[in-house]
N, C-alpha and C positions, 0 to 999 in steps of 0.2 A: 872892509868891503871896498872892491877898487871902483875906480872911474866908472866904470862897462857896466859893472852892475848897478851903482847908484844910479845909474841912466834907465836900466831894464827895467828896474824896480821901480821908477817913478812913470814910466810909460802903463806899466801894469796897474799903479796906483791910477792914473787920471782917464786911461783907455776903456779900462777893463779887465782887456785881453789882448796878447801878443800874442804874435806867429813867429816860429821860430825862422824860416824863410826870411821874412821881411825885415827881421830886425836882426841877423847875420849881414844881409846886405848894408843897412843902413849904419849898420856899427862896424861895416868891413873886418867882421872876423866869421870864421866857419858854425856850419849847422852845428857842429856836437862840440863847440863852446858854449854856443846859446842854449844846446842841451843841459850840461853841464851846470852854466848857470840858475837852471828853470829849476834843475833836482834840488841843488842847493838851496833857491829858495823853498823847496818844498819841505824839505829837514826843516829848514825853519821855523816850519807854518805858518806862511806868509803866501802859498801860494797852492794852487792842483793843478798838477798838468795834466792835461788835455792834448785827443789827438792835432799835432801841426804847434801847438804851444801850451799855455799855461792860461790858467784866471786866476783873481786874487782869491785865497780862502776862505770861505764861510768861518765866522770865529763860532766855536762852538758855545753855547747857553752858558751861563752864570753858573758855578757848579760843576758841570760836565767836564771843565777846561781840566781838572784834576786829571782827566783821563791821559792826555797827552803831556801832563807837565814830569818831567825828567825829575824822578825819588833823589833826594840827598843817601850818600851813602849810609851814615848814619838810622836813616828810616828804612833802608833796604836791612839792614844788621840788625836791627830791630825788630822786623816784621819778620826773618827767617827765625829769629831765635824765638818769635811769641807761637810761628808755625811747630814749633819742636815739641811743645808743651800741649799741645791738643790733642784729642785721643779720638779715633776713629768713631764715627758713627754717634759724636755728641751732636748736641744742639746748642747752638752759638747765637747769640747775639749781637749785630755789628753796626755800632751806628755811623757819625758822622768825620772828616778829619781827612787828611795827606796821610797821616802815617794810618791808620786804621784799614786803609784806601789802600797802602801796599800790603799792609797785612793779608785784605782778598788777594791780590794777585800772586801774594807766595803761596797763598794759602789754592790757589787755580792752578798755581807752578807743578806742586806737589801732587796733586789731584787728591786730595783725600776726600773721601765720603764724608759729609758733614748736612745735618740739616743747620742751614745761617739765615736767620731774621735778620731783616734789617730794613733801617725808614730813610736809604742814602741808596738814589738810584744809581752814582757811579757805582757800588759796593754790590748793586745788583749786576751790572753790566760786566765789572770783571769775572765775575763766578758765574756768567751765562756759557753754559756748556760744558762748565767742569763738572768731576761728580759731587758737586756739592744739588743740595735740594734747596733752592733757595725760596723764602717766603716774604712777602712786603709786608709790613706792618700795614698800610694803607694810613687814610690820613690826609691833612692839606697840602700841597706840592706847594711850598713857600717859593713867593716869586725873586729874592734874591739868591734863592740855591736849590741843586734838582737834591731832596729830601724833603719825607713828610712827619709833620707834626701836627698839634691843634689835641683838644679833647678824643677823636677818634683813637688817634694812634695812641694815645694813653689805654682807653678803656680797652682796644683789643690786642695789648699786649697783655692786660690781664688774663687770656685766654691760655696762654705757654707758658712750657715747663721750659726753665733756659741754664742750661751747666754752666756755661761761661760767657757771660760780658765780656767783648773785647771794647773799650771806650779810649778816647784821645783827654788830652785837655788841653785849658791854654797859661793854665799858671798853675802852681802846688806850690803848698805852704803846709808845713810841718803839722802848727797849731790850727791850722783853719780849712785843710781837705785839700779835696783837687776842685778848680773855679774853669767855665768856659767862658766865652766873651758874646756869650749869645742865649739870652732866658728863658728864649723857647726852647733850645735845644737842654739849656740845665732843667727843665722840666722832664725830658723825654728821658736822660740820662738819669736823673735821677728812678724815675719809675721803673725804666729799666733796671737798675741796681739792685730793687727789691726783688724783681723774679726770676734774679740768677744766683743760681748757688756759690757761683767765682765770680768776682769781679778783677780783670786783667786790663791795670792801663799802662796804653803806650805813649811813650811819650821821649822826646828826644831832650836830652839834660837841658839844652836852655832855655825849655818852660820852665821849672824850677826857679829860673831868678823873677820871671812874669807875672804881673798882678792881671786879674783876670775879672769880668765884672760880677759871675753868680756861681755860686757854690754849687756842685749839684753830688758830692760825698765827703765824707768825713772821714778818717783817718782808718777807722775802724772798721768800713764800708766795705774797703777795696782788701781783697787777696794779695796779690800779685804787682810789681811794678817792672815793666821791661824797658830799659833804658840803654845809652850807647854809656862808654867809658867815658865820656866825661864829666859826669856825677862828681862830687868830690868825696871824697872818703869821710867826713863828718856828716855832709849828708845821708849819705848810704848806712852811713850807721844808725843817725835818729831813726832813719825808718824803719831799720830793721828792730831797733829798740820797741818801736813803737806795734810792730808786728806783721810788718808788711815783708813779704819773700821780694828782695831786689834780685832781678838776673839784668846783668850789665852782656852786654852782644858788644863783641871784642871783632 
């Protein structure tokens, strides 16, 4: 970032709000430099412009921020290749996670008809207005993240029939399952796991080296694992030993 703009950007920080007018003149460069600069900050998300200039941006909720963070490629190759495998007019289950998260958005990319549950309101927000049917578990809106859990959302998942879990994790270990690093959500995961006929997790190879705090499946739980290439070949094979269909997204 040059000069000009660490200037714009610290005016916007302590002001508020700049005009693009006044701060052309006082930075003696033209309107559609300070244009320029304002768009810039707005990729960023650091900023919304506004008619005449810019204000700083709203950071969005705890949670929500997933909406706007930029997929590694890795989770995009992942999320397309877990879209390939789902068959029109199931019923899906989707909980929480970055990668699960692009999985909705290929899965909105594609348009396929799908009825998708799920207790992560980014995962609602991407599939608003696709043809998907989408249903909230319902539940406590946890104040560190927009997803709901608690008693509620357990007991009224008992209520659906679900073909496939899509679920994330944050560690896998051969001998001891897939682990998340959050024991509300290994609760939900788990329960969910019972009332889906597939269970399909995504997950990018270097959860695999990650120790994770709660178990929420065991080896024999899960269907399915969709991963990028860098899985190592000893791994890829225990699993498949042990029974799991690995599809590595190339």
């Amino acid at each position: 970032m040059n000069n000009r703009r660490k200037m714009l950007l610290d005016r916007l920080k302590s002001e508020g709000h700049v005009s693009v007018g006044e701060q052309a003149a006082k930075l003696r460069v033209t309107e559609m430099t300070i244009r320029r600069d304002l768009r810039a900050f707005e990729e960023l998300g650091v900023a919304t412009r506004v008619h005449g200039g810019a204000i700083p941006a709203t950071p969005l909720p705890c949670g929500l921020s997933v909406i706007s963070r930029i997929p590694r490629p890795e989770q995009i190759r992942i999320a397309q290749k877990t879209v390939e495998t789902l068959a029109p007019n199931s019923t899906i289950m989707m909980n929480v996670g970055t990668t699960v998260f692009q999985v909705a958005r290929e899965i909105a990319a594609a348009n396929i008809p799908l009825t998708v549950i799920t207790n992560s309101l980014p995962v609602a927000v991407a599939l608003h207005q696709s043809a998907c049917q989408v249903v909230l578990t319902g539940g406590l809106l946890r104040r560190e993240a927009l997803d709901l859990s608690g008693p509620l959302t357990e007991k009224n998942l008992d209520e659906y029939q679900v073909d496939v879990l899509i679920a994330g994790c944050d560690g896998m270990d051969p001998e001891r399952g897939f682990h998340t690093s959050d024991a509300n959500l290994a609760a939900i995961e788990r329960h969910s796991a019972k009332i889906a006929e597939k269970v399909v997790i995504v997950a990018e190879s270097a959860k695999f080296a990650a120790r994770a705090f709660a178990r929420f499946a065991d080896m024999e739980d899960v269907s399915t694992l969709v991963t990028d290439a860098g899985i190592s070949p000893p791994t890829a094979a225990e699993l498949s030993r042990l029974g799991l269909e690995v599809l590595i997204a190339e």
